[in-house]
C-alpha positions in Angstrom: 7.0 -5.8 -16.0 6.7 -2.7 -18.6 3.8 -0.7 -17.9 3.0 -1.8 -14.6 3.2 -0.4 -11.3 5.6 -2.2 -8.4 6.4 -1.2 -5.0 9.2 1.0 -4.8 11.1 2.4 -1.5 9.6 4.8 0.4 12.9 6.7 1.2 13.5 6.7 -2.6 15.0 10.1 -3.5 12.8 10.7 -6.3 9.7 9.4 -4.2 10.5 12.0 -1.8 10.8 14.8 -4.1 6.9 13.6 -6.1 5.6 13.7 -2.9 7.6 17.2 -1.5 5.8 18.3 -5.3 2.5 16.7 -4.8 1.9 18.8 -1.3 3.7 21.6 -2.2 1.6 22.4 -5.1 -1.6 22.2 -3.5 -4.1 25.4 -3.4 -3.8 27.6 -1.5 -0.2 26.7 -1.4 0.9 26.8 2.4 -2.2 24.5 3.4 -0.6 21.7 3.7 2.3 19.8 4.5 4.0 16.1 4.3 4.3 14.3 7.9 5.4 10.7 6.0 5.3 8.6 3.0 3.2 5.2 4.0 3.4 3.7 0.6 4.6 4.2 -2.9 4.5 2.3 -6.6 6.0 3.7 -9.8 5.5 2.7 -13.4 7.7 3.4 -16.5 5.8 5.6 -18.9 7.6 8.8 -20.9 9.7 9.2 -17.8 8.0 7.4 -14.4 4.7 7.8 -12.6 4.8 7.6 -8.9 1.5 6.3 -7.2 1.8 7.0 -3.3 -0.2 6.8 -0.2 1.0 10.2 1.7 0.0 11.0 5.6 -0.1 14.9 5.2 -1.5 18.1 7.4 -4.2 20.5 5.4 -5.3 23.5 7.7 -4.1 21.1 11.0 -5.9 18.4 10.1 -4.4 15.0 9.9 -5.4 13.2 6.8 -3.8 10.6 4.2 -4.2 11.1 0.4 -3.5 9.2 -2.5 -1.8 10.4 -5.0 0.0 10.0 -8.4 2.5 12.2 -9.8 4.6 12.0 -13.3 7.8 12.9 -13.5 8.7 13.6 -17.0 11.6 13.0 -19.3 12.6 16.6 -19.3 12.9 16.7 -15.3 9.5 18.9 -14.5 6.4 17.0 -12.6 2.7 16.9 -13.0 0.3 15.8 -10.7 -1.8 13.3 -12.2 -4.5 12.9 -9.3 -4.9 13.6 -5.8 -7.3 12.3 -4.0 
């Protein structure tokens, strides 16, 4: 259905690369880093939005975040929350 999210692969290439941007991107940059994908959605928009469930590291500390990151038309990303 348009404009709603559905479950997506996990091992998705562009899944990988939101969620490689999501963590990346985080201040200071460095902090943190991706140990696994548990979940992801995406929705059509003006290019796709990717809501995942990420297991990450911040400062050596396991945690898991929820995130959602929009990948636009013209190929750059935005994180649209992180939480």
């Amino acid at each position: 259905m348009t404009g709603a999210y559905s479950p997506t692969d996990t091992n998705e290439n562009d899944v990988l690369s939101c969620a490689k941007y999501a963590v990346d991107n985080r201040e200071p940059k460095g902090t943190v880093s991706l140990v696994k994908i548990l979940s992801a959605e995406k929705q059509v928009v003006a290019g796709m939005n990717y809501k995942m469930q990420l297991s990450i590291m911040s400062n050596g500390v396991p945690q898991v975040v929820n995130v959602v990151v929009w990948s636009k038309l013209d190929g750059t990303k935005e994180v649209i929350s992180y939480e």
